[in-house]
Backbone as XML, in Angstrom:
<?xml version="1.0"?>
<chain id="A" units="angstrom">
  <residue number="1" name="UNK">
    <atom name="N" x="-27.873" y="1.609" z="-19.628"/>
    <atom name="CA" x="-26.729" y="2.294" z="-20.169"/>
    <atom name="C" x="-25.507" y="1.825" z="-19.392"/>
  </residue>
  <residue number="2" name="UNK">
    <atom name="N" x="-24.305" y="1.797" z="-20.225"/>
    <atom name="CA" x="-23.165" y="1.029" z="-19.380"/>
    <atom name="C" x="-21.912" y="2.068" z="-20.358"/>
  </residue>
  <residue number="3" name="UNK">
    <atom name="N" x="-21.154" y="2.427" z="-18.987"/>
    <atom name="CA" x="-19.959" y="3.126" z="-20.118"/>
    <atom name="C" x="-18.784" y="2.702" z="-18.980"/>
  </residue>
  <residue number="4" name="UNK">
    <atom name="N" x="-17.825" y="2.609" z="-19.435"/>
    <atom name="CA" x="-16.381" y="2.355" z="-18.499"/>
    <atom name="C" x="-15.415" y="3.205" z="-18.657"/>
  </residue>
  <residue number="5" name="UNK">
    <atom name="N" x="-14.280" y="2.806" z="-17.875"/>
    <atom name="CA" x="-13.240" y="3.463" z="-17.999"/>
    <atom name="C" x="-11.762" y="2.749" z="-18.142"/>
  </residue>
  <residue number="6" name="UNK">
    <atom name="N" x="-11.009" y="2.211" z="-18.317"/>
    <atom name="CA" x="-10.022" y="1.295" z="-18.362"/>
    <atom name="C" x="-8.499" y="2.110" z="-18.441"/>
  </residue>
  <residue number="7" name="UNK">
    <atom name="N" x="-7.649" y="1.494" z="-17.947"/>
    <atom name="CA" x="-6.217" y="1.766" z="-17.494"/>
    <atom name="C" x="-5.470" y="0.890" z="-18.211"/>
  </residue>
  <residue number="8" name="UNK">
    <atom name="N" x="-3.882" y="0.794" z="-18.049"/>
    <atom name="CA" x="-3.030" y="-0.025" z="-17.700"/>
    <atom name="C" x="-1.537" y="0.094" z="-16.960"/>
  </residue>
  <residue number="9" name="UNK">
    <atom name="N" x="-2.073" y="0.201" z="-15.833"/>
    <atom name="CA" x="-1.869" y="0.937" z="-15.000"/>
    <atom name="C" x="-1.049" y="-0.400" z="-14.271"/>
  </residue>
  <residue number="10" name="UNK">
    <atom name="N" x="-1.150" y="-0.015" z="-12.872"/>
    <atom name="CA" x="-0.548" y="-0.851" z="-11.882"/>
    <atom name="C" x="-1.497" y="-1.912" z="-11.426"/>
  </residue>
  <residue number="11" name="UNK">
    <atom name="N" x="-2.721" y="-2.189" z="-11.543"/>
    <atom name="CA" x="-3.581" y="-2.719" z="-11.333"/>
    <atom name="C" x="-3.842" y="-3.032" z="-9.603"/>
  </residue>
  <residue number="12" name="UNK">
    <atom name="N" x="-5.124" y="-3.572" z="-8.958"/>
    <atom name="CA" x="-5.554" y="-3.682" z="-7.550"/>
    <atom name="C" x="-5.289" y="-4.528" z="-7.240"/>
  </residue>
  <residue number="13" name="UNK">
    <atom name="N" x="-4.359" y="-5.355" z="-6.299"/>
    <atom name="CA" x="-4.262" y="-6.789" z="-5.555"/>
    <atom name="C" x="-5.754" y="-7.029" z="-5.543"/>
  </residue>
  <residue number="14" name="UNK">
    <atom name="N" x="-5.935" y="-8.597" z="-5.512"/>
    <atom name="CA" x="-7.367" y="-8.926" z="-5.391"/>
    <atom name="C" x="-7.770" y="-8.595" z="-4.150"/>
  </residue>
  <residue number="15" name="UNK">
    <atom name="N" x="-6.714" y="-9.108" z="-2.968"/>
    <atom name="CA" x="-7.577" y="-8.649" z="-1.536"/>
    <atom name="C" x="-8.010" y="-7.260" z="-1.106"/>
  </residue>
  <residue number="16" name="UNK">
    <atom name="N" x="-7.447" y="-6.311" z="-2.153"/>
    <atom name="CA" x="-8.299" y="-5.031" z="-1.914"/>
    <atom name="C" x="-9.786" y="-4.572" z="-2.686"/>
  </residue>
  <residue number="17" name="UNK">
    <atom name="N" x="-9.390" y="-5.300" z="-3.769"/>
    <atom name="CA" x="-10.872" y="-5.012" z="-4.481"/>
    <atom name="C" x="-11.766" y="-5.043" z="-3.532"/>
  </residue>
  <residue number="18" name="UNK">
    <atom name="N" x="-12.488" y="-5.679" z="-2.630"/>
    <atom name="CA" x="-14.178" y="-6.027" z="-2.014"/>
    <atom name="C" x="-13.433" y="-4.590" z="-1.045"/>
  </residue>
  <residue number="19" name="UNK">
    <atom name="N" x="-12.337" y="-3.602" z="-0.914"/>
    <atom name="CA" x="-12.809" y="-2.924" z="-0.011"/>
    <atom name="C" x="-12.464" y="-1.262" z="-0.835"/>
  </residue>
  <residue number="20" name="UNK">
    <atom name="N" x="-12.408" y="-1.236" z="-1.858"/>
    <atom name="CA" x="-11.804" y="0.120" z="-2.957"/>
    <atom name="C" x="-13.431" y="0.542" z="-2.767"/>
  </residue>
  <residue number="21" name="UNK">
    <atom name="N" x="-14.432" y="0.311" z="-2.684"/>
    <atom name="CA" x="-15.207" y="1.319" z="-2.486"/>
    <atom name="C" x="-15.787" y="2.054" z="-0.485"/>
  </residue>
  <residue number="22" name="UNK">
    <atom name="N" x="-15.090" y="1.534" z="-0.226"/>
    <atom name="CA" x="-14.881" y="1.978" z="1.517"/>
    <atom name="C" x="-14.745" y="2.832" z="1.420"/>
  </residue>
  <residue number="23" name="UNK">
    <atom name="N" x="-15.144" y="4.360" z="2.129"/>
    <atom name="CA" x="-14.675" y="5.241" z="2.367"/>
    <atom name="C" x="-13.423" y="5.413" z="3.121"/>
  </residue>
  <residue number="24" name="UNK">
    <atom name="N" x="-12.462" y="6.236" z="2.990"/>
    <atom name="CA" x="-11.086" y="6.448" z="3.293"/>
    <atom name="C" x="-10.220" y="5.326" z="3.338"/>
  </residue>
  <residue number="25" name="UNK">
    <atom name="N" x="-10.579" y="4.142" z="2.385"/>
    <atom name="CA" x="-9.927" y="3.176" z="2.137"/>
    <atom name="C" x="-8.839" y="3.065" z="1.165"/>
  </residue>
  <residue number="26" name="UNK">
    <atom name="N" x="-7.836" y="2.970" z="1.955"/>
    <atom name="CA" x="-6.476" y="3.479" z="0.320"/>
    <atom name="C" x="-5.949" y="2.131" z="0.020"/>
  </residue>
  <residue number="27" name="UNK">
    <atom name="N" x="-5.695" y="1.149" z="-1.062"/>
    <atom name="CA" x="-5.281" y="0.202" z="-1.467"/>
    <atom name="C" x="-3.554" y="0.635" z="-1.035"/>
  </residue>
  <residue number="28" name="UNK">
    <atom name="N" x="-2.940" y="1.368" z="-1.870"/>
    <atom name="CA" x="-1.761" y="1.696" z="-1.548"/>
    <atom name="C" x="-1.509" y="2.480" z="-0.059"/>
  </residue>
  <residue number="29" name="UNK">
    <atom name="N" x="-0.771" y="1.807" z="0.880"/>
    <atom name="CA" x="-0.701" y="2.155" z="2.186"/>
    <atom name="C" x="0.404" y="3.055" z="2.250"/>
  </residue>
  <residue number="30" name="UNK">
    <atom name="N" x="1.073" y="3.726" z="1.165"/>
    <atom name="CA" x="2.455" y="4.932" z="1.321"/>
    <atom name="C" x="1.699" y="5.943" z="1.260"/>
  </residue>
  <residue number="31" name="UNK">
    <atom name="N" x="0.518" y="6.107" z="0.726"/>
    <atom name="CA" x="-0.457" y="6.957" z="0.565"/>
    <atom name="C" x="-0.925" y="7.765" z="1.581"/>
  </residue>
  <residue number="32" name="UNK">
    <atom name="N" x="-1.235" y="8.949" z="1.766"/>
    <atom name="CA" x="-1.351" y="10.055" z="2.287"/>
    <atom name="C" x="-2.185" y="11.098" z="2.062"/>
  </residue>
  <residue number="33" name="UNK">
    <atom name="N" x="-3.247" y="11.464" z="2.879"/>
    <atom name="CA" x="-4.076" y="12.293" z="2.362"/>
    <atom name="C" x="-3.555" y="13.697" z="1.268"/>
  </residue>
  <residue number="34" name="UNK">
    <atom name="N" x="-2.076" y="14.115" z="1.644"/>
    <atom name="CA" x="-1.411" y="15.059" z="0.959"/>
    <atom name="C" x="-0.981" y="14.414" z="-0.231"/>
  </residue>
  <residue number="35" name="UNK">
    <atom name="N" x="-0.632" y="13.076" z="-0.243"/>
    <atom name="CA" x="0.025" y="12.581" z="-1.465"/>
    <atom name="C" x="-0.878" y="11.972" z="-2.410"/>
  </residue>
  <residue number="36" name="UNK">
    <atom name="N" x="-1.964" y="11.435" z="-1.937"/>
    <atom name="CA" x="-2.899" y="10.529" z="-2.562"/>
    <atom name="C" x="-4.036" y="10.842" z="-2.452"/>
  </residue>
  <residue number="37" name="UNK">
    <atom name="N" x="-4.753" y="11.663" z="-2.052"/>
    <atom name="CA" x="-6.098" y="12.013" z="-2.130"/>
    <atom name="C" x="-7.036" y="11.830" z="-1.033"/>
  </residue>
  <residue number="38" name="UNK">
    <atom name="N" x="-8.102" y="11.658" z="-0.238"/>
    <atom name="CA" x="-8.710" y="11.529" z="0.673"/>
    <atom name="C" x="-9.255" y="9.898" z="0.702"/>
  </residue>
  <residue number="39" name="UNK">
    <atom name="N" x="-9.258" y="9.409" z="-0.121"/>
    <atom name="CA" x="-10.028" y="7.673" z="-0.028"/>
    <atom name="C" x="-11.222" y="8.014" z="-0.055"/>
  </residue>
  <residue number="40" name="UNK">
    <atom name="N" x="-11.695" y="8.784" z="-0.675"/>
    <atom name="CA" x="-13.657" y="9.294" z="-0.576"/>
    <atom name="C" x="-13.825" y="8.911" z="-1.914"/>
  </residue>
  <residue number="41" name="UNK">
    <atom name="N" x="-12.944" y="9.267" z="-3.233"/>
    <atom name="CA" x="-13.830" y="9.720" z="-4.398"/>
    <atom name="C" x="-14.368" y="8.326" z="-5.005"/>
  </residue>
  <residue number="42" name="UNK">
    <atom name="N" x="-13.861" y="7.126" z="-4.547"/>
    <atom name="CA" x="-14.687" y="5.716" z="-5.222"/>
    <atom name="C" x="-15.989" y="5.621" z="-4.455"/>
  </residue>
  <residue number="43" name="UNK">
    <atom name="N" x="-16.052" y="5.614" z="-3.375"/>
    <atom name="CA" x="-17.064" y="5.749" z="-2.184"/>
    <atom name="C" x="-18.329" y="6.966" z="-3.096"/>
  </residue>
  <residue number="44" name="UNK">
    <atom name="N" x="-18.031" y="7.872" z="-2.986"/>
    <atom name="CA" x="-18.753" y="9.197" z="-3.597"/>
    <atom name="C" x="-19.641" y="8.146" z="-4.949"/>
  </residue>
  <residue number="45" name="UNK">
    <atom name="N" x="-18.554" y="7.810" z="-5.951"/>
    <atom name="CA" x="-18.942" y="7.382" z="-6.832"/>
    <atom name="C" x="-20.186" y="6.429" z="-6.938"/>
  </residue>
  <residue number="46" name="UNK">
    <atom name="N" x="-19.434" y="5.869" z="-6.069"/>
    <atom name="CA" x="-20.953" y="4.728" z="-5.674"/>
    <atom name="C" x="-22.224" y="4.565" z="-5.128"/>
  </residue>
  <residue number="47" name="UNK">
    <atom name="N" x="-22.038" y="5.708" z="-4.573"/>
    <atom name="CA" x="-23.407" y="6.271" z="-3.382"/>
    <atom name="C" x="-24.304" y="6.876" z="-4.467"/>
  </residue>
  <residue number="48" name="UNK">
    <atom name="N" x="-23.548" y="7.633" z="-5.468"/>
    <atom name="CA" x="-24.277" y="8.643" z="-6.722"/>
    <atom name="C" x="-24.971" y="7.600" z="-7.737"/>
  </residue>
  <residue number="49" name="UNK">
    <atom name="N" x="-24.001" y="6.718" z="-8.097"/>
    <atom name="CA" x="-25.026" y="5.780" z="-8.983"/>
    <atom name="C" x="-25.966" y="4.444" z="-8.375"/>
  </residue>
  <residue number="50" name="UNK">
    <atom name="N" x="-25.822" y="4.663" z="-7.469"/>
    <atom name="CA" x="-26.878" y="3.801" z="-6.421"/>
    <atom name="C" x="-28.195" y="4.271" z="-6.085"/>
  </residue>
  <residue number="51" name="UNK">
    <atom name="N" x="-27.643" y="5.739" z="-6.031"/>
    <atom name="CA" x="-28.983" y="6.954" z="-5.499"/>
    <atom name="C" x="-29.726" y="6.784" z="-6.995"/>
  </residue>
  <residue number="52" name="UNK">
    <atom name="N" x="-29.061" y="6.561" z="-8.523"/>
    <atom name="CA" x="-29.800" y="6.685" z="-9.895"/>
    <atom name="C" x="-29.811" y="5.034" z="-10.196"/>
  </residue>
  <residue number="53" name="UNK">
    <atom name="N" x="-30.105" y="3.921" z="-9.205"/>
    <atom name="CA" x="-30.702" y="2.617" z="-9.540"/>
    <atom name="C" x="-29.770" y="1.961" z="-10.392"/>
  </residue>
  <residue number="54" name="UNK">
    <atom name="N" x="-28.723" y="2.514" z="-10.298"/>
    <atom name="CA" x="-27.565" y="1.945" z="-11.099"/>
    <atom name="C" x="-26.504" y="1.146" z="-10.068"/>
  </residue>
  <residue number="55" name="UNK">
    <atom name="N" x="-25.143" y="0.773" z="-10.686"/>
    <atom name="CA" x="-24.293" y="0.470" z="-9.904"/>
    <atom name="C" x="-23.303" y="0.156" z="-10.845"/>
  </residue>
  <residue number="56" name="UNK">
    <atom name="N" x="-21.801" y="0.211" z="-9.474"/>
    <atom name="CA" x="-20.024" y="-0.070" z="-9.954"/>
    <atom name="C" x="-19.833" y="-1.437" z="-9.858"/>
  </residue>
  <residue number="57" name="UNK">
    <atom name="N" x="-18.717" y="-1.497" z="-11.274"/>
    <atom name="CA" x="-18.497" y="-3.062" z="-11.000"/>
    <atom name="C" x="-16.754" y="-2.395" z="-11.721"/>
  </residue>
  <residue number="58" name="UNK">
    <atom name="N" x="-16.400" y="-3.526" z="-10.819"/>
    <atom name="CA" x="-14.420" y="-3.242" z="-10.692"/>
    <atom name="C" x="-14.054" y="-4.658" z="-11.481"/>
  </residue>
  <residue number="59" name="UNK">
    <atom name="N" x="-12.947" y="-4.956" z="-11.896"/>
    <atom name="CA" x="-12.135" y="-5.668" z="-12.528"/>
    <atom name="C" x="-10.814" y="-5.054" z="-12.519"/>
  </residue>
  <residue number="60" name="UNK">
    <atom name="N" x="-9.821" y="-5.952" z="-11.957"/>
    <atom name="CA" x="-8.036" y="-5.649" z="-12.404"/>
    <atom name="C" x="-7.283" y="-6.732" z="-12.074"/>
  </residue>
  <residue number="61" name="UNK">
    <atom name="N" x="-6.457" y="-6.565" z="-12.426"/>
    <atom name="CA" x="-5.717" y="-7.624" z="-12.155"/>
    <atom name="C" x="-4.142" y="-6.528" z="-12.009"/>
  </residue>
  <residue number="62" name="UNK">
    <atom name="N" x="-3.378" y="-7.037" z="-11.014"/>
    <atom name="CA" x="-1.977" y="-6.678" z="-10.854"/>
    <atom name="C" x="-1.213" y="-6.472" z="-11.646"/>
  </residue>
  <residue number="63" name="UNK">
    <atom name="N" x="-0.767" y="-5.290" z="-11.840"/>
    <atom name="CA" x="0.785" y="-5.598" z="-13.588"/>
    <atom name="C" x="-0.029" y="-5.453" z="-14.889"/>
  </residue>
  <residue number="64" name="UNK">
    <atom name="N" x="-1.913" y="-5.605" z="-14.638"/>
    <atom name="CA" x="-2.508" y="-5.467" z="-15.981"/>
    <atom name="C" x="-3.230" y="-4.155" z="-16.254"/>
  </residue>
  <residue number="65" name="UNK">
    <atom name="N" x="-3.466" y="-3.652" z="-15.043"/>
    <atom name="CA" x="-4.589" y="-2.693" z="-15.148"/>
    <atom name="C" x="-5.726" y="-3.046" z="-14.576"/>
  </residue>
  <residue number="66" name="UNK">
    <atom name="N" x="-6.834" y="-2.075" z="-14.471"/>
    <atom name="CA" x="-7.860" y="-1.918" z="-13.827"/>
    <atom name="C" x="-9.283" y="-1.265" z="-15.082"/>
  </residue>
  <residue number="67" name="UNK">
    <atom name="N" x="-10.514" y="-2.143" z="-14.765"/>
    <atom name="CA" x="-11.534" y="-1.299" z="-15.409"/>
    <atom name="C" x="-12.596" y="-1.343" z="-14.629"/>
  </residue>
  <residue number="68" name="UNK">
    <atom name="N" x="-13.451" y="0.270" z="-14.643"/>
    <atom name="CA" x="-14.926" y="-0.075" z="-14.013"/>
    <atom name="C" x="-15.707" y="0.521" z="-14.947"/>
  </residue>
  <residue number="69" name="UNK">
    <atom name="N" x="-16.662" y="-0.049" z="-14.497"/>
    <atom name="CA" x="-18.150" y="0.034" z="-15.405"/>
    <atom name="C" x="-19.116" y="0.546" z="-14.728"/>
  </residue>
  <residue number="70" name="UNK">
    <atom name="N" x="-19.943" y="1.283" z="-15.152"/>
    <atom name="CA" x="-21.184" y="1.676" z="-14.479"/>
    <atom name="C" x="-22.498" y="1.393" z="-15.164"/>
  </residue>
  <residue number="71" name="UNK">
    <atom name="N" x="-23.193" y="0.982" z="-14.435"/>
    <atom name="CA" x="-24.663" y="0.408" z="-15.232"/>
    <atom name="C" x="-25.584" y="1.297" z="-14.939"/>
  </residue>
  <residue number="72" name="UNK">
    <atom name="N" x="-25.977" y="1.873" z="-15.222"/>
    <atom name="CA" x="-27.448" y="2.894" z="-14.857"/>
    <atom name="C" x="-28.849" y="2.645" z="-15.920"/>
  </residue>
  <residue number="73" name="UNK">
    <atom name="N" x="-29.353" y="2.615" z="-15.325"/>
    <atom name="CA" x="-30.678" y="2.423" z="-16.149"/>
    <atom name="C" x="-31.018" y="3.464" z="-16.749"/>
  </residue>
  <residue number="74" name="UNK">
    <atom name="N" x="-32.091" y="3.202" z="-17.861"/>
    <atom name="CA" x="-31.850" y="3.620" z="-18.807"/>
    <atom name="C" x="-33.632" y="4.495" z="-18.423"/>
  </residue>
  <residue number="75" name="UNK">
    <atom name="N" x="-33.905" y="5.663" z="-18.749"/>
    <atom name="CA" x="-34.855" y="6.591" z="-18.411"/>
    <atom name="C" x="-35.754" y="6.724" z="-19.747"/>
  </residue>
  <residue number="76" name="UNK">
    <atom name="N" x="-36.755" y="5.975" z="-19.397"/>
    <atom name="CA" x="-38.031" y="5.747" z="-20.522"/>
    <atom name="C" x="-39.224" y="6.434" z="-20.158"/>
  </residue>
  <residue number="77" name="UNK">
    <atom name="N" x="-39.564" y="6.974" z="-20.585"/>
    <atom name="CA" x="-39.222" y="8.281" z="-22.045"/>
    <atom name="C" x="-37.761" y="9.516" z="-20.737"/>
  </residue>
  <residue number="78" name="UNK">
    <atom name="N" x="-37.075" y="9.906" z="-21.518"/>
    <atom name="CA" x="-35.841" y="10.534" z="-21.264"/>
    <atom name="C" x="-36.613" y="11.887" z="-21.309"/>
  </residue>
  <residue number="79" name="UNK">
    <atom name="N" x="-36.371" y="12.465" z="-20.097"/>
    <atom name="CA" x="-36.753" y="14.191" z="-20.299"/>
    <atom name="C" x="-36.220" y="15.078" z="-21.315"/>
  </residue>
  <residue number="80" name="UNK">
    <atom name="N" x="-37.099" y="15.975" z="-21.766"/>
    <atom name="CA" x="-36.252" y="16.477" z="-22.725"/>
    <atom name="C" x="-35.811" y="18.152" z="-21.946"/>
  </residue>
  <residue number="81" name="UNK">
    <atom name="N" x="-34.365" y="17.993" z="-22.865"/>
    <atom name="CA" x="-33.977" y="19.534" z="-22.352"/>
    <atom name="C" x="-34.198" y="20.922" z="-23.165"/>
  </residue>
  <residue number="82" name="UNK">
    <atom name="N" x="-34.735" y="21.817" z="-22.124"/>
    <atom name="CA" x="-35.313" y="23.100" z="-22.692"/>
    <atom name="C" x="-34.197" y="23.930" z="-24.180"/>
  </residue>
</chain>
């Protein structure tokens, strides 16, 4: 299973991509835990679909936007709910 999310936004310099899933790693350095959030929730993200045999994959480019994808495998036979 693969679903994304896509922007067009401000997009990630390339030299930050290999580190946007770091914990407390902020691409934008004006950033502030009060202004910008803690630098956890990509980190979080990744630990969760790693723990389900899945994984994040990033793409952006500057001025274009940003997309990620998540791949998770797919659960054969799928539990069913009560």
């Amino acid at each position: 299973m693969v679903f994304g999310i896509s922007d067009s936004g401000v997009g990630i310099a390339a030299e930050d991509l290999p580190h946007i899933f770091d914990r407390f790693y902020r691409a934008d350095r004006a950033r502030t835990r009060e202004s910008g959030g803690s630098g956890l929730g990509l980190a979080i993200v990744q630990r969760l679909v790693e723990a389900q045999g899945g994984r994040v994959a990033v793409s952006s480019a500057v001025g274009q936007g940003t997309t990620f994808r998540v791949y998770l495998p797919s659960c054969v036979p799928c539990p069913t709910t009560p």
